[in-house]
C-alpha positions as CSV (number, residue, x, y, z in Angstrom):
1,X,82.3,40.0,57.4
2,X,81.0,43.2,56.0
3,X,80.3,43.1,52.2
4,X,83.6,44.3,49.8
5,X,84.2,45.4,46.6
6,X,87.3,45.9,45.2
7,X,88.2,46.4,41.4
8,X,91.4,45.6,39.6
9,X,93.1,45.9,35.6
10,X,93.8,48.9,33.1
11,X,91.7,49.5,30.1
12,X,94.2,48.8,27.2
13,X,95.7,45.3,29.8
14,X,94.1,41.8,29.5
15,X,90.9,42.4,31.0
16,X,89.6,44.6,34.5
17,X,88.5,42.3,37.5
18,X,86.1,42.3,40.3
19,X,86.6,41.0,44.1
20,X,83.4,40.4,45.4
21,X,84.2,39.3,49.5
22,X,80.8,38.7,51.8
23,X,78.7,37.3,49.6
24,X,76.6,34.7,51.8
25,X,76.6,30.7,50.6
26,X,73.8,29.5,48.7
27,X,73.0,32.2,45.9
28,X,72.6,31.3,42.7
29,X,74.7,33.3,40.1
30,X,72.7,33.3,36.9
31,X,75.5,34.2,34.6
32,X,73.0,35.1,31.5
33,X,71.7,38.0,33.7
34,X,75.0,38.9,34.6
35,X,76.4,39.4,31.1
36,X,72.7,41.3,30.3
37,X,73.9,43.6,32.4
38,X,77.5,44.1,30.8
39,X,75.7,44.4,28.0
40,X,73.3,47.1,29.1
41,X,76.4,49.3,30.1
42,X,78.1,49.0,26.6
43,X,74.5,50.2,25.1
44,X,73.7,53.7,24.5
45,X,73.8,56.8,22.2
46,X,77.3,58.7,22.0
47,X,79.6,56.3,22.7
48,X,82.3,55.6,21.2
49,X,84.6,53.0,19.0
50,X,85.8,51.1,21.7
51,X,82.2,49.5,22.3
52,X,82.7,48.0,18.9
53,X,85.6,46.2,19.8
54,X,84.6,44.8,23.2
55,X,81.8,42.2,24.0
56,X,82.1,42.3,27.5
57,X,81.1,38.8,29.3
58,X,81.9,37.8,33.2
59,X,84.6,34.9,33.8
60,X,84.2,34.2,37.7
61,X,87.2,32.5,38.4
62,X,86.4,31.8,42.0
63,X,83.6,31.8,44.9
64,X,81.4,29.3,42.9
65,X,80.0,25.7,43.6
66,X,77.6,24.3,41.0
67,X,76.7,27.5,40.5
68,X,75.9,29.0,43.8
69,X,77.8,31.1,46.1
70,X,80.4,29.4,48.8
71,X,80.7,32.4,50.9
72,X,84.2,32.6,50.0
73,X,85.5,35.7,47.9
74,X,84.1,35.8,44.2
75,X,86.8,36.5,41.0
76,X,85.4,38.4,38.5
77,X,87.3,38.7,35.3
78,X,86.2,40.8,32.2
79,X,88.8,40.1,29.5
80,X,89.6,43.3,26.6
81,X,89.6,42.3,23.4
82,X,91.1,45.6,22.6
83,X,94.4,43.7,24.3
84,X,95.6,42.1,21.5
85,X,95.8,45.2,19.7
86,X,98.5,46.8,22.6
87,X,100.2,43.9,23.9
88,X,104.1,44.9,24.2
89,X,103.3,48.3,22.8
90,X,104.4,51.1,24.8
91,X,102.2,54.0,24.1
92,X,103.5,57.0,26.6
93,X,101.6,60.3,26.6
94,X,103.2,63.4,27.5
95,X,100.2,65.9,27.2
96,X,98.2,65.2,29.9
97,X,93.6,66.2,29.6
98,X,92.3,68.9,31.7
99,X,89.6,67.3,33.6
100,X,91.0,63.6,34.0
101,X,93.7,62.4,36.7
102,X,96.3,62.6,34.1
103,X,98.2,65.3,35.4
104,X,97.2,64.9,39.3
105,X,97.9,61.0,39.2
106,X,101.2,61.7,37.5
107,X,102.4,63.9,40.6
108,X,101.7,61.8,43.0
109,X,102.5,58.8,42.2
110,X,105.8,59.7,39.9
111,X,104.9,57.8,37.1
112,X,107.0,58.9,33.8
113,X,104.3,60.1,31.6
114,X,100.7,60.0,32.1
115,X,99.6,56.6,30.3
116,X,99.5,54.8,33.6
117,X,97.2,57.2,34.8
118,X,95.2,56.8,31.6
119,X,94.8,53.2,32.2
120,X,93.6,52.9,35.6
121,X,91.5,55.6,35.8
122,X,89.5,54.7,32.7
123,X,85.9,54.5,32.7
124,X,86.7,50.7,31.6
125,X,86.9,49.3,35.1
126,X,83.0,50.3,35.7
127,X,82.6,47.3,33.4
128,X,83.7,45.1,36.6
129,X,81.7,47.4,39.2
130,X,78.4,46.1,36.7
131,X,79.6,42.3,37.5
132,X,80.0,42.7,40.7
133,X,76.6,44.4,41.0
134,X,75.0,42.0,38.9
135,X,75.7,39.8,42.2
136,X,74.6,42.1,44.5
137,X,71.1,42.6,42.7
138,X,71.0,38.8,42.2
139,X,71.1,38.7,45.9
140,X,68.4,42.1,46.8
141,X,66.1,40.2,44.7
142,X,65.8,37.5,46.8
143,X,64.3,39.5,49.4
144,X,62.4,41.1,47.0
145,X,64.0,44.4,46.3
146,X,64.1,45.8,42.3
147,X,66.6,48.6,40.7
148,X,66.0,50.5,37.9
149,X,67.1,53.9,36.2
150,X,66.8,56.2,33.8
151,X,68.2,59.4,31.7
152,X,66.5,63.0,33.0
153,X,68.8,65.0,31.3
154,X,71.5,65.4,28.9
155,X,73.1,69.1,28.2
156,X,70.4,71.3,27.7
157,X,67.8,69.1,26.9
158,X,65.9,68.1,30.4
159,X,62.9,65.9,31.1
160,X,60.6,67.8,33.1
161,X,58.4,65.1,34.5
162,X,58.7,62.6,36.9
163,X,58.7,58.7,35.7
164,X,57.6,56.0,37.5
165,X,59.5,53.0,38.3
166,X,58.3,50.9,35.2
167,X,59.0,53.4,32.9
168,X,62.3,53.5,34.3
169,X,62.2,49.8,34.1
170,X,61.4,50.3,30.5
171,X,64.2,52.6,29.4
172,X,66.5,49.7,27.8
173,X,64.1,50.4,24.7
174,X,65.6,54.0,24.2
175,X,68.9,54.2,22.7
176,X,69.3,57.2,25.6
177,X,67.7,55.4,28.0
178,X,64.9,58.0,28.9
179,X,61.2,56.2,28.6
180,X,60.0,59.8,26.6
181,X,60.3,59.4,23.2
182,X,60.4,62.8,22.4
183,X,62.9,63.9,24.7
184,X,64.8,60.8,23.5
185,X,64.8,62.5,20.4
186,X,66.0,65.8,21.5
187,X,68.5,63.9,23.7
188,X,69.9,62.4,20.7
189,X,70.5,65.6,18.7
190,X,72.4,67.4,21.4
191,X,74.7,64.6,21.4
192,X,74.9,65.1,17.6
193,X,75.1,68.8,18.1
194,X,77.9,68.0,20.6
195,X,79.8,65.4,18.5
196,X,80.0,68.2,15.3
197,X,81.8,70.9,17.8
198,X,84.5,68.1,18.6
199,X,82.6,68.5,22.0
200,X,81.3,66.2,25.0
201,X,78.1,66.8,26.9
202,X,77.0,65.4,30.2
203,X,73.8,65.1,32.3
204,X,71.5,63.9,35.4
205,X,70.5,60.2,35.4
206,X,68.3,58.9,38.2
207,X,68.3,55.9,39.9
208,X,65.4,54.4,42.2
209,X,65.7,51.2,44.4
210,X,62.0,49.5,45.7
211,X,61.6,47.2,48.0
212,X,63.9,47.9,50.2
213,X,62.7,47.8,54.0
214,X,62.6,50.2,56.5
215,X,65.9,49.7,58.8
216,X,69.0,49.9,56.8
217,X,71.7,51.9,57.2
218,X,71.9,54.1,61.1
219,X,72.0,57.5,62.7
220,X,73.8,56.4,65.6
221,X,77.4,56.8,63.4
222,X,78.1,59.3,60.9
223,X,80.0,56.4,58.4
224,X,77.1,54.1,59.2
225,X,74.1,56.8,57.5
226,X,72.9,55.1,54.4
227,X,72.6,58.1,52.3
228,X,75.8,59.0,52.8
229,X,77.1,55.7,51.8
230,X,75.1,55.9,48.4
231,X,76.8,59.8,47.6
232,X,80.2,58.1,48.4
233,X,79.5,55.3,46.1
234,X,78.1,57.6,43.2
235,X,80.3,60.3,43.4
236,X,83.0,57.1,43.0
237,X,81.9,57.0,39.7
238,X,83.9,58.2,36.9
239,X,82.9,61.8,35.6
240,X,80.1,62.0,38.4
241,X,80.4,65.5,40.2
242,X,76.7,66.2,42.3
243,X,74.7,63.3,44.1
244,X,70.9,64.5,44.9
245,X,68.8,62.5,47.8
246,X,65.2,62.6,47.1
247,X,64.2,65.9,45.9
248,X,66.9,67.0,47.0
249,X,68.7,70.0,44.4
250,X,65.2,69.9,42.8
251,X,63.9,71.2,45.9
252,X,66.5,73.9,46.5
253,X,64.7,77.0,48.3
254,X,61.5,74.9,49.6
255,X,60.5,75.6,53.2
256,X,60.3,72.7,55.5
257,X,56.4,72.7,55.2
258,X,57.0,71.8,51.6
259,X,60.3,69.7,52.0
260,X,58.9,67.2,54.2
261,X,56.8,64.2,53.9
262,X,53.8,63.6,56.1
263,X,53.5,60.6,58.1
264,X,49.9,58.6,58.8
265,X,48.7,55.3,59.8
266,X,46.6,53.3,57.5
267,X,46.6,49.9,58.9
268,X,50.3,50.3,58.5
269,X,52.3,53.4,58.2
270,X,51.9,55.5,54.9
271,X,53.5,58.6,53.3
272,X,51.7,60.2,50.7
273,X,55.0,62.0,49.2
274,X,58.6,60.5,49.2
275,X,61.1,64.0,49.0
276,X,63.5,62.2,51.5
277,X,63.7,59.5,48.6
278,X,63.3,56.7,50.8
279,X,66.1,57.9,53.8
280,X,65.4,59.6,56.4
281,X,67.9,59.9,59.5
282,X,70.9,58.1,57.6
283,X,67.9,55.1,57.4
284,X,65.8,53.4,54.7
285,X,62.2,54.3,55.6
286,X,60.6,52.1,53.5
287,X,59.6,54.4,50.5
288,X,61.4,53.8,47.1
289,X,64.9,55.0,47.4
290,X,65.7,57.9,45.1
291,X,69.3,59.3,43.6
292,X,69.9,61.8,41.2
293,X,73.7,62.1,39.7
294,X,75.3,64.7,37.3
295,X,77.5,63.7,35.1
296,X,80.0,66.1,33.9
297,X,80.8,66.2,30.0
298,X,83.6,63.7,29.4
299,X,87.3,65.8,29.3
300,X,88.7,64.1,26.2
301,X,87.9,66.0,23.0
302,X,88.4,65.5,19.4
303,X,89.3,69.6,19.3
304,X,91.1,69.4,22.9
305,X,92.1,72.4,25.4
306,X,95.0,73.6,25.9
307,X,97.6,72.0,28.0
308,X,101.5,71.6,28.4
309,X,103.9,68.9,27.3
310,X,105.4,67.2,30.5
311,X,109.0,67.0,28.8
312,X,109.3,70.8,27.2
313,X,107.0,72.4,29.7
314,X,105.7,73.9,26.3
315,X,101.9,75.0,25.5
316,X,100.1,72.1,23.1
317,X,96.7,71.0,22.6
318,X,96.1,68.1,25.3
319,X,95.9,64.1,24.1
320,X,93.4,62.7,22.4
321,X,92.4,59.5,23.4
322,X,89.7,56.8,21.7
323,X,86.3,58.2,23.9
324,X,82.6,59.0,24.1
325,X,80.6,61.9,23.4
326,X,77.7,61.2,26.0
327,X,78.3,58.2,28.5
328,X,75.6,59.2,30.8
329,X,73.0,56.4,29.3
330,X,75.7,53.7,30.4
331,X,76.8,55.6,33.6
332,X,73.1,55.1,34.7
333,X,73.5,51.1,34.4
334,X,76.8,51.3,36.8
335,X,74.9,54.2,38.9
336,X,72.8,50.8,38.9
337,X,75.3,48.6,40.0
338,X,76.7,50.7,42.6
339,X,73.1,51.2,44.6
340,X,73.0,47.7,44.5
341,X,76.1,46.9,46.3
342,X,75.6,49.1,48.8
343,X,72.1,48.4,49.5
344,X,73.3,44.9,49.7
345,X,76.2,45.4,52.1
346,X,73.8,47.2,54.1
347,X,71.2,44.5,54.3
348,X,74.0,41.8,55.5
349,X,75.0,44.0,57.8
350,X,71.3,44.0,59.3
351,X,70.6,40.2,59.1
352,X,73.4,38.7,58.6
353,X,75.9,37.6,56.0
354,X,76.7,33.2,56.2
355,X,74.1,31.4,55.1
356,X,70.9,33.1,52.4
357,X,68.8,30.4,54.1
358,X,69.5,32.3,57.5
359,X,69.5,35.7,56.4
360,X,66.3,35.1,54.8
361,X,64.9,33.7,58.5
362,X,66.2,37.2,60.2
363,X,64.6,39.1,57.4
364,X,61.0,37.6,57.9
365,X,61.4,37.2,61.8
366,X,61.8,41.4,61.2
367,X,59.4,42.3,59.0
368,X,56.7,41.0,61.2
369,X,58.5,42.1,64.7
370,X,58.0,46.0,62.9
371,X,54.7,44.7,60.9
372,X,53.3,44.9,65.3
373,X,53.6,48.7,65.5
């Protein structure tokens, strides 16, 4: 059974809801690390009123036994406190955003305004993609692999140098979540700059996996390439319009000589650069794996574009709906969460998804099988 992820429930509804299938028996859920991690998301500079409302915490309704994992499907609920504010209201909107699924969603599916569309597509179900992920990096740590990330760039303001992984691992202390103080600071006032214009602003966060073993992922199917699984599950994310690979866009007009990293043996294989960011071939190589995403500037706006009104086909200024001015600190948490599931589905796929006690067995029988090279 390959590892599934499937996410239900409308922002302004009773709560958004994870389905976690493929989980093996035997992992223990620690439920105060999971909520951290709601948390985490919620945090962040430039967002907006909602986050005052909500205190997100994980209900698993299913898939647990004294606290560890049965192997059966897990139930994640994440209830909205926002709900008892909209219960039986019906709030339709007729004006629909340039830049959200409003107007798209609303032709294909034939809803009757564009509040359903609104609903589902909010950036509110990420909160059940961190649950879920919260699992999935419960279950990458016991085979000793670590996720962490960080803010590079918001609007204008850019960080120029590269971070390692504990100052990525350190970034919860900065209210952007980039470890540079300074750039924090400029960070922050291009959200403020932003927020005075009735504007939005996006940015680049980066998100870096170690740990994880040589062997995941394949080059022998174009679906099965573990780099292309990552951009899928990235670009998945709300507002998220470029995925980068290692170097990738940074090294945009580099010959190969200067693209690629050398290979030598060390008593054991070593690389002293890492521009594939860890994948090379569709397949982890061992190095630290690397993704860069850019988030574009959210589409709602306090001073909003134009757009038409569904009903009198007439020009108007488009909704204005409850939002953020920068989500890209909390977008790096579920950029997070979503490296973490698929590095996880990948790794069951590999050794084996029953029993942790057996997948653990495969996992050491193959680190020393390629430790013989």
């Amino acid at each position: 059974m390959s590892l599934v992820l499937k996410t239900s429930g409308e922002s302004h509804g009773r709560g958004v809801f994870a389905l976690l299938e493929g989980v093996p028996a035997g992992l223990f859920v620690d439920l105060d690390f999971v909520n951290a991690e709601l948390a985490r998301r919620q945090r962040g500079y430039g967002r907006g009123g909602r986050m005052r409302i909500e205190k997100d915490e994980a209900d698993v309704l299913s898939g647990l036994y004294n606290g560890k994992t049965t192997g059966a499907p897990i139930l994640i609920a994440v209830w909205n406190r926002d709900w008892e504010n909209w219960k039986g209201i019906d709030r339709p909107v007729w004006r629909p955003r340039p830049g959200h699924a409003d107007l798209p969603a609303l032709l294909k599916y034939g809803y009757p305004n564009v509040r359903p569309s609104i609903e589902r597509a909010s950036a509110r179900e990420t909160a059940a993609r961190v649950a879920a992920g919260a699992i999935c990096k419960l279950l990458l740590k016991e085979f000793g692999i670590e996720i962490a990330s960080c803010v590079v760039s918001i609007g204008r303001v850019r960080l120029e140098r590269e971070v390692s992984f504990e100052e990525m691992l350190s970034s919860d202390g900065s209210q952007v979540r980039c470890p540079d103080r300074e750039v924090e600071k400029l960070m922050m006032e291009e959200i403020d700059k932003a927020r005075a214009e009735g504007d939005s602003v996006g940015g680049v966060f980066e998100v870096r996996a170690r740990g994880v073993p040589p062997g995941l992922g394949s080059h022998v199917q174009w679906d099965r390439r573990l780099d292309a699984s990552i951009a899928q599950a990235m670009m998945s994310i709300q507002a998220v319009k470029a995925v980068s690979i290692g170097c990738g866009w940074d090294c945009f007009g580099s010959w190969g000589s200067r693209f690629h990293d050398e290979i030598a043996w060390d008593e054991g294989i070593k690389r002293s650069t890492n521009r594939a960011g860890g994948i090379e071939g569709g397949i982890s190589n061992g190095e630290e794996i690397v993704v860069k995403c850019f988030m574009k500037p959210i589409p709602t706006l306090t001073k909003p574009l134009r757009s038409f009104d569904i009903r009198t086909k007439e020009t108007v200024c488009a909704q204005v709906e409850r939002s953020d001015v920068c989500a890209v600190p909390a977008a790096s948490v579920v950029g997070e969460a979503m490296l973490a599931f698929v590095l996880a589905k990948a790794l069951l796929e590999k050794f084996g998804a029953d029993n942790l006690d057996d997948i653990k067995a495969a996992f050491d029988a193959y680190k020393k099988r390629i430790q013989r090279l």
